[in-house]
C-alpha positions in Angstrom: -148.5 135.8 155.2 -151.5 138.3 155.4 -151.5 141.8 154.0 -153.2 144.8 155.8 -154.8 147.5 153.0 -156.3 150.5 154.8 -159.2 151.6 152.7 -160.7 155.0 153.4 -164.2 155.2 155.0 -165.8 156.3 151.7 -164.5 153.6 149.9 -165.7 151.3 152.3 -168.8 152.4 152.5 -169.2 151.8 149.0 -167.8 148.1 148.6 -170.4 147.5 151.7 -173.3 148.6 149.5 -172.0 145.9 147.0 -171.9 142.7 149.2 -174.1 140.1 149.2 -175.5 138.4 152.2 -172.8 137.1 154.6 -170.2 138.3 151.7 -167.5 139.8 153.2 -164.9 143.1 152.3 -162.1 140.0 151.5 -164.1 138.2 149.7 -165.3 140.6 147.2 -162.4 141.9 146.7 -160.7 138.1 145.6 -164.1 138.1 143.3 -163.4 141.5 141.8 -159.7 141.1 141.4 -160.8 137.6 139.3 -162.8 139.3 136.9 -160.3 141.5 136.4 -157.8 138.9 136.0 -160.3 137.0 133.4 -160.9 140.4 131.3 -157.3 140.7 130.6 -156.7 144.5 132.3 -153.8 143.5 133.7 -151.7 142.8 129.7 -150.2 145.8 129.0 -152.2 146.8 126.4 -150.3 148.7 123.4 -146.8 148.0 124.8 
């Protein structure tokens, strides 16, 4: 089951500046949310 996210044209235009060749807006995003994940932001830290 897919999710549509509406980004705003700014924000966009910033995650374009930050693809690499052929990458695409889904795909960063999956990469981003990974490292993420792996750095632990997602513990509630000091709860």
């Amino acid at each position: 089951m897919a999710t549509t996210i509406e980004l705003n044209d700014d924000l966009t235009e910033r995650i374009e500046g930050h693809l690499e060749e052929d990458e695409t807006v889904e795909e960063f995003l999956q990469e981003l949310l990974s490292i993420y994940e792996q750095e632990g932001r997602f513990l509630h830290e000091g709860v």
